[in-house]
C-alpha positions as CSV (number, residue, x, y, z in Angstrom):
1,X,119.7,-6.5,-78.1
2,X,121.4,-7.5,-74.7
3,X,118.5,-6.6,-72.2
4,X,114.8,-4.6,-72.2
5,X,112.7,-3.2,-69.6
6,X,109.0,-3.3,-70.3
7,X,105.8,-4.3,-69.1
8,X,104.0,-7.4,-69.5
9,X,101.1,-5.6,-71.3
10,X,103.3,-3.5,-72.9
11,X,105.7,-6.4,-74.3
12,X,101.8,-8.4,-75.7
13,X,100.9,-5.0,-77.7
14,X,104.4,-4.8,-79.5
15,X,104.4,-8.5,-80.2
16,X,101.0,-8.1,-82.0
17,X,101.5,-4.8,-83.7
18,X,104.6,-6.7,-84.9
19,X,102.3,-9.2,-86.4
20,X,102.6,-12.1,-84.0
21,X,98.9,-13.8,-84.3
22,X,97.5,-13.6,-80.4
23,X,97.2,-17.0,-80.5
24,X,100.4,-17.7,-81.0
25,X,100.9,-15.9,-77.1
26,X,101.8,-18.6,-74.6
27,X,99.3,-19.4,-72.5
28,X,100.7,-18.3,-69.1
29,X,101.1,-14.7,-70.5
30,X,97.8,-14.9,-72.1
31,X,96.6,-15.6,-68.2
32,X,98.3,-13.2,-66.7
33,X,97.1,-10.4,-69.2
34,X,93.1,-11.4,-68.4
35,X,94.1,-11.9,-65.2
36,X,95.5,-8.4,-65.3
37,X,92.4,-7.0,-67.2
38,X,94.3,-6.4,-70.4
39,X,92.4,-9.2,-72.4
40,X,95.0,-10.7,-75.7
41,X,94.5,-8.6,-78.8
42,X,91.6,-9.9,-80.9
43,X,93.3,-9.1,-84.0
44,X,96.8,-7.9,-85.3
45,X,96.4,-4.3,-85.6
46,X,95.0,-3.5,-81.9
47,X,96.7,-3.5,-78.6
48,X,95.9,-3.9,-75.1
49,X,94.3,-0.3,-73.7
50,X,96.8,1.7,-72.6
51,X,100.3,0.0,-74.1
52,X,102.3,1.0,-76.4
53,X,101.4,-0.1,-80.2
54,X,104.3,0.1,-81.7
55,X,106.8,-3.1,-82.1
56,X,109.8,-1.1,-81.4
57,X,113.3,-2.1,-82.9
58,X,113.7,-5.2,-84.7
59,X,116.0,-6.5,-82.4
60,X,113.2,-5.4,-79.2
61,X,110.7,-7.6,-81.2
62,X,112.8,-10.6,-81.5
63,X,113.7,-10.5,-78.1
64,X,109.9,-9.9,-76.9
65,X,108.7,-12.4,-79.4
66,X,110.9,-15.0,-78.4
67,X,109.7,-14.6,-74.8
68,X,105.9,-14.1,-75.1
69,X,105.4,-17.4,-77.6
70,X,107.6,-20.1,-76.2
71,X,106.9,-23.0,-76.9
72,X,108.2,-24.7,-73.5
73,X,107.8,-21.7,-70.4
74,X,109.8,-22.9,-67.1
75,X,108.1,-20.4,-64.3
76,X,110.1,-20.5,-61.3
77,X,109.0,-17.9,-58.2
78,X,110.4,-17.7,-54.9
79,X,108.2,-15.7,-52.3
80,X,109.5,-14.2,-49.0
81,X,109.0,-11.8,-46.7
82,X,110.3,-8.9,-49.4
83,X,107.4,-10.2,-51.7
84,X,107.4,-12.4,-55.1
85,X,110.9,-13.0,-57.3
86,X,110.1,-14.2,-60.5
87,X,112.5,-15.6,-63.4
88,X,110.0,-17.3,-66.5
89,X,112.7,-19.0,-69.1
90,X,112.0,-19.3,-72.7
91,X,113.5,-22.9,-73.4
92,X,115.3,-24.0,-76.6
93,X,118.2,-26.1,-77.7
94,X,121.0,-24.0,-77.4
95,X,119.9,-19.8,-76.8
96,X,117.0,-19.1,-74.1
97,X,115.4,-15.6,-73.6
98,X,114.5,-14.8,-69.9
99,X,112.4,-12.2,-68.1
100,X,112.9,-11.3,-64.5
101,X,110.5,-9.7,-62.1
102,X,109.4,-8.5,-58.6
103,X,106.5,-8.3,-57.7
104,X,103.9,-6.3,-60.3
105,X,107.3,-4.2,-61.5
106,X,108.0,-4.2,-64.9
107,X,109.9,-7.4,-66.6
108,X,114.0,-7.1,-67.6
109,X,113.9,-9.5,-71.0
110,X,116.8,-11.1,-71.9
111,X,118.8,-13.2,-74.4
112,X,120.9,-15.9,-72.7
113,X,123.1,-19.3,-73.7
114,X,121.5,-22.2,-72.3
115,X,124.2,-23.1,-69.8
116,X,123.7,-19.8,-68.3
117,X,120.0,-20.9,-67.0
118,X,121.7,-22.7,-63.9
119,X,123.3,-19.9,-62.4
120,X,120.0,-17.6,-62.6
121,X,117.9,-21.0,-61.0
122,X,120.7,-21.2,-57.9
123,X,120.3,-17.3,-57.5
124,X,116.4,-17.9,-57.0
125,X,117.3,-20.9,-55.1
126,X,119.6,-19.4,-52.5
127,X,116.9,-17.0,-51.9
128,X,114.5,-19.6,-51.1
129,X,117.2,-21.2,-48.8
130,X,117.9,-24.3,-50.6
131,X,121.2,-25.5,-50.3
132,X,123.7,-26.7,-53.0
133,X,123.3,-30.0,-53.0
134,X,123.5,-33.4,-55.1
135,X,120.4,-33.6,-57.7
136,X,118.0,-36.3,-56.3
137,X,114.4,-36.1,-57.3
138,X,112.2,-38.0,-55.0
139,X,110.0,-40.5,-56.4
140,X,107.9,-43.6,-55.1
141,X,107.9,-42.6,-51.5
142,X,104.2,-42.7,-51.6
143,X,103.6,-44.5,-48.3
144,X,106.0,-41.2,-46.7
145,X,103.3,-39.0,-48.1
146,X,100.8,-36.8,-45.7
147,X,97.4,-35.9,-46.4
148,X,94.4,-34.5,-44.4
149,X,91.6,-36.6,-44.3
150,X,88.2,-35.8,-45.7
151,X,86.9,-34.2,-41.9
152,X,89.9,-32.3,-41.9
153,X,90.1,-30.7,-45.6
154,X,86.1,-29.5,-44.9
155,X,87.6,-28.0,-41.7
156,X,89.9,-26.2,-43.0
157,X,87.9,-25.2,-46.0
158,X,85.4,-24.1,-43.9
159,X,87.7,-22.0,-42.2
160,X,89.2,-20.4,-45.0
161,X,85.6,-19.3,-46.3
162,X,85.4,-17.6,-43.0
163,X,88.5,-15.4,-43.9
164,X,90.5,-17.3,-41.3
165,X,94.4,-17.5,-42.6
166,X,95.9,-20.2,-43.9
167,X,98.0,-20.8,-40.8
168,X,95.4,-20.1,-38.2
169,X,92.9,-22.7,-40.4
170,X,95.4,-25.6,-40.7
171,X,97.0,-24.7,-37.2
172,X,93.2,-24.9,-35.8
173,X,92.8,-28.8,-36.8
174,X,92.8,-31.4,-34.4
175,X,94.8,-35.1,-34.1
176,X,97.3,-33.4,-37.3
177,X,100.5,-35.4,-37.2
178,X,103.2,-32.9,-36.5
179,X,105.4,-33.0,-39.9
180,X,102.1,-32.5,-41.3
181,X,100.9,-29.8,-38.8
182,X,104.8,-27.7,-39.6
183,X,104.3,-28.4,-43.4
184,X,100.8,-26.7,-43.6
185,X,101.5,-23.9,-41.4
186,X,104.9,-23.1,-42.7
187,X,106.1,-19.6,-42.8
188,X,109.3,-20.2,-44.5
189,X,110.1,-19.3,-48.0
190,X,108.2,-20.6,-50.7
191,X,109.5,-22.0,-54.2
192,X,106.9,-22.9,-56.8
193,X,107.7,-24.0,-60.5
194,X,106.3,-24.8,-63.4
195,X,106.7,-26.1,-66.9
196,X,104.2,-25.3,-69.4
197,X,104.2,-26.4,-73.1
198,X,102.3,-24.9,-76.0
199,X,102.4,-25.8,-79.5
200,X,99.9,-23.6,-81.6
201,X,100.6,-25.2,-84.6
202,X,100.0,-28.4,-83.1
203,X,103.2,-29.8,-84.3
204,X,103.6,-32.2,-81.0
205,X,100.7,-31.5,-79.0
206,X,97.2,-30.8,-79.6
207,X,96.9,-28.2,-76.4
208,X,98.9,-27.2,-73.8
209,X,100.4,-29.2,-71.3
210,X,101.2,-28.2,-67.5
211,X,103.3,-29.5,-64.8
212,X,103.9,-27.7,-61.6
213,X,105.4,-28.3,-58.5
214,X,105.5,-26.2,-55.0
215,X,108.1,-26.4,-52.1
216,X,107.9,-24.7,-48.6
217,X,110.3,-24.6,-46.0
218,X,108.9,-25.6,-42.0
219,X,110.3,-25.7,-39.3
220,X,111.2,-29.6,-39.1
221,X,112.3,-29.6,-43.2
222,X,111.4,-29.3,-46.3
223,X,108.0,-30.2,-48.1
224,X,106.9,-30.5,-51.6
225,X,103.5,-31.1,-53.4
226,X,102.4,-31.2,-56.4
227,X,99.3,-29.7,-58.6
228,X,96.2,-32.2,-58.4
229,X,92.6,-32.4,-58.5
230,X,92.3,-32.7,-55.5
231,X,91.6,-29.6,-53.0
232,X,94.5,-30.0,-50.8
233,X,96.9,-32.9,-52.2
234,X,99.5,-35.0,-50.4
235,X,102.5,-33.3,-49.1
236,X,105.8,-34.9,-49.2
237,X,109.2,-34.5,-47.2
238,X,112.1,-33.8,-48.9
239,X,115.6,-33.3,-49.4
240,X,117.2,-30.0,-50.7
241,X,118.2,-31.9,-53.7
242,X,114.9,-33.2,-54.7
243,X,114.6,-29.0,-56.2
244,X,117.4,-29.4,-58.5
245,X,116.8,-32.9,-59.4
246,X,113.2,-32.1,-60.5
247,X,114.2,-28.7,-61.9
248,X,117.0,-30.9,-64.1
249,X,114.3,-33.3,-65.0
250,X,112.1,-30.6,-66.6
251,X,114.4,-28.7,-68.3
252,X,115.2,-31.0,-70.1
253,X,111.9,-32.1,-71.4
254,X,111.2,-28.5,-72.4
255,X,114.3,-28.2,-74.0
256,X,113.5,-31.4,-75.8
257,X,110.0,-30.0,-76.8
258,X,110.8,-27.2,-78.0
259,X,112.9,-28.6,-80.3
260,X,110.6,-31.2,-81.5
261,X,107.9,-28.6,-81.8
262,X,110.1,-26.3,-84.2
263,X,111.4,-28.8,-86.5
264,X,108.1,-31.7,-86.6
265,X,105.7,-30.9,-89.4
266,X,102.3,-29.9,-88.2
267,X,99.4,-33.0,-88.2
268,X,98.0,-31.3,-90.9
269,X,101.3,-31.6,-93.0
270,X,101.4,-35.5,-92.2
271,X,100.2,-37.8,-94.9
């Protein structure tokens, strides 16, 4: 099986008519099906309203299964002015399964070798206008790091709650430092990423674990920030390379989790 076309809700229903236990879904497709308001099968013989039941070819369920339960999901999604371009890659050791998307259009899956993930990630990456460039990721440049102060976050929060744009509310701020000022009101391209981990056998982890990572394009440079709990975290400027050297940095800690989480007995196994 080389390459399917399917829906997301569509490509849930076969896994679980093919006897996949919905827990077993990783939990980034789990979200997008509520999110969707095509709630998880709650048990292996029913699907989501409206999908097909059947699991299809064995090959078709190998390839879906593979996707929909990864145990380490890389989500990469560049957003422009022609709307959202999606690739979400299924790591492992040496073969990866990828699905590719635009917008709410239906998913191509796909089986791929490991060393072909780079040349889908530069595709995305050309389309977010980050240049080729040596692998760098940037780390303890906290003091180069801007933030909004408490005034200005409730500003802008206030302003949002209004309906006011994102632009218009950050642009509307007073005394902003201008690298700040171009970072927050950006218009460029926008490249978000993230790695999530799931183990539901609890083999290496006892829940899921989340990194992610967003970079916009301003006028002045590029900008990164990170996911926090705070309501609008610090934004940092950045080289071109500091994509590819983070992007480097967690594929290979999926990879490597993925393996560890196929081959390490489960805690309950342990004696």
């Amino acid at each position: 099986m080389s390459q399917l076309q399917v829906t997301l809700e569509e490509a849930a229903a076969r896994a679980v008519a093919g006897g996949v236990p919905p827990e077993d879904l990783h939990p980034v497709y789990r979200a997008l099906l509520d999110r969707r308001g095509e709630h998880a099968p709650a048990s292996p013989g029913t699907a989501p309203s409206g999908a097909t039941a059947g699991p299809g070819s064995p090959e078709e369920l190998a390839l879906i299964t593979a996707q929909l339960t990864a145990r380490a999901l890389l989500v990469l999604a560049v957003t422009d002015r022609e709307g959202t371009h999606r690739l979400r890659a299924s790591l492992a050791p040496q073969r990866v399964t990828l699905e590719q998307s635009h917008g709410a259009g239906t998913a191509l899956l796909e089986h791929a070798e490991l060393e072909a993930l780079p040349a889908r990630i530069t595709a995305l990456l050309d389309r977010a206008g980050i240049a080729p460039s040596v692998p760098r990721q940037e780390v303890g440049r906290e003091a180069e790091a801007l933030r909004l102060t408490d005034e200005q976050v409730a500003s802008a929060r206030e302003s949002l709650a209004r309906g006011a744009s994102p632009a218009a509310a950050f642009g509307a701020l007073g005394d902003l430092p201008s690298p700040l000022r171009d970072a927050l009101t950006a218009r460029g391209p926008r490249l978000a990423a993230s790695l999530t981990l799931h183990d539901p056998r609890h083999r290496a982890l006892a829940g899921p674990v989340s990194w992610s990572r967003l970079w916009v394009r301003g006028a002045r440079g590029l900008y990164r920030t990170d996911a926090s709990d705070a309501p609008l975290g610090p934004v940092l400027p950045v080289d071109d390379g500091d994509v590819t050297g983070s992007l480097l940095a967690v594929i290979e800690e999926g990879v490597r989790f993925a393996a560890a989480a196929t081959t390490a007995p489960s805690t309950g196994d342990r004696r």
